[in-house]
C-alpha positions, 0 to 999 in steps of 0.5 A: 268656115267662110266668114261670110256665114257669120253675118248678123241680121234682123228678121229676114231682110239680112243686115251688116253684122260682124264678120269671123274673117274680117274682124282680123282684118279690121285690125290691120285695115281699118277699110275692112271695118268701115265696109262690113259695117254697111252704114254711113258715108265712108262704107261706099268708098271702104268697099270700093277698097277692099274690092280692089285689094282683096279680088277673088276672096272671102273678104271681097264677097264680105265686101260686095254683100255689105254694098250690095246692101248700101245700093239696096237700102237707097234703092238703086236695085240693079247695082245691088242685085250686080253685087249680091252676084259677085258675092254669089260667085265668089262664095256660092252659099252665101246664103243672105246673099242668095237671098237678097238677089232672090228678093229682087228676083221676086220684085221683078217677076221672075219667080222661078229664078227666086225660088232658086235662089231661096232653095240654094239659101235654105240648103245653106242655112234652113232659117225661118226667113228664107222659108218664109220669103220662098213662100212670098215667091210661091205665092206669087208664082200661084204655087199656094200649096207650096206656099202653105207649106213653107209658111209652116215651116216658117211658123215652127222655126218662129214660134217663140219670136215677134214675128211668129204672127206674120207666118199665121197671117202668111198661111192663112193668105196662102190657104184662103188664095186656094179656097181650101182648108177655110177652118185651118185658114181662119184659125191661123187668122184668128190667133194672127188677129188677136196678137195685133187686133188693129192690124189692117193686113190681118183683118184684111186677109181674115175678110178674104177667109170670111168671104170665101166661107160666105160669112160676108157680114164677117168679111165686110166688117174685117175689110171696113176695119182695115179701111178705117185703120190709121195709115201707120198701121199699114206697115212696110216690110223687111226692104224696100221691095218686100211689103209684109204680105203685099196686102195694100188698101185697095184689097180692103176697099175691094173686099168690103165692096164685094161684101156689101154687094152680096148683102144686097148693099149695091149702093155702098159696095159698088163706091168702093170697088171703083175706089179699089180698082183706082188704088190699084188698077190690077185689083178686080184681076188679081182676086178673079185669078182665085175666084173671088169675084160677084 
């Protein structure tokens, strides 16, 4: 077996861990462990050295993996997306790697070379976090069925685990984008919701199923409860370029306005559809894109 299909991670966004081959390296090459390590000061130059010494190899895919994270962690993307390539070409089922370039080939729009990317990690490695971000990928592309599907998979691969929620949330996302299966959307958001009640992106996402369903005192409710949230519950994802779900504030400010509207509350929906679209210019765009507009 590569060494490279023993890396650790956490969650979906793959970490350093502990590599089979390397590890009878490191004994004798003290680079090796300092690189596969992927923390501190010294990992950059370790890398650099094994890369020298070790050309064409399991070792040097290890390698570039392990910077290709470094460069990503500091946000220089297109160095790190370079090194998860070589990693790529010299073991094409690196499936962590293949995963990583996808996420920055998300990140860029390119949405049909990501969702290649994650295909090739699945067939590698079928794990909840590579379904699950294949669906961000979907879902981004407009592709919400196939979206909602591998959100499915994504939530019986984690059933038992911590981030189980994300995957109803995710679904429910996916589900509401299209208009259809409301019942099934606002039962994913409601077991979401009740395993983290404050939570802004599930209220948020739950005011998109309410409004679809026109329950708009429902929906405005949700969205004023998002928007009340304190900033740190408005969490960040698994990297730096892939926010859990991408729900921001201005998609709880425009789902509040646009149910206030309905109600026949002008004065207080116009406000914030106009605070909104200044939070995020593409706002009003976005949900025009799936119907959901005054």
């Amino acid at each position: 077996m590569s060494s490279h299909r023993l890396w650790k991670s956490w969650w979906v966004q793959a970490l350093a861990g502990t590599l089979l081959c390397a590890a009878a390296q490191a004994a004798t090459n003290p680079d090796v462990d300092t690189c596969i390590k992927a923390d501190g000061d010294a990992a950059l130059p370790a890398c650099d050295s094994v890369i020298a010494s070790h050309p064409s190899s399991d070792i040097a895919a290890d390698a570039y993996y392990a910077r290709g994270l470094m460069e990503d962690r500091k946000g220089q993307v297109d160095a790190a997306f370079d090194d998860y390539s070589k990693a790529i070409e010299y073991a094409p089922n690196f499936d962590y790697a293949l995963h990583n370039r996808a996420m920055i080939y998300d990140m860029r729009g390119n949405y049909a070379a990501a969702i290649a990317d994650f295909t090739e990690a699945i067939k590698a490695n079928p794990i909840g976090g590579h379904f699950y971000n294949r669906a961000r990928a979907y879902f981004h592309a407009g592709q919400y069925r196939n979206a909602a599907n591998d959100d499915t998979v994504a939530e019986a691969l984690w059933f038992y685990t911590p981030v189980h929620a994300y995957t109803l949330a995710a679904r429910c996302q996916a589900l509401a984008a299209r208009g259809v299966d409301l019942g099934d959307a606002r039962e994913d958001c409601e077991n979401a919701v009740s395993s983290k009640p404050a939570n802004p992106m599930y209220l948020t996402i739950r005011a998109l199923v309410r409004y679809r369903q026109q329950d708009f005192s429902g929906a405005a409710a949700d969205a004023a409860a998002a928007v009340a949230a304190p900033d740190a519950n408005w969490v960040q994802g698994w990297s730096a370029h892939a926010p859990i779900l991408e729900v921001q504030l201005a998609d709880a400010l425009y789902l509040k306005g646009l149910s206030e509207v309905r109600l026949g509350k002008v004065k207080d929906g116009q406000p914030d559809i106009a605070a909104a679209i200044r939070q995020r210019a593409s706002v009003q765009s976005d949900y025009a894109k799936i119907g959901v507009a005054l």
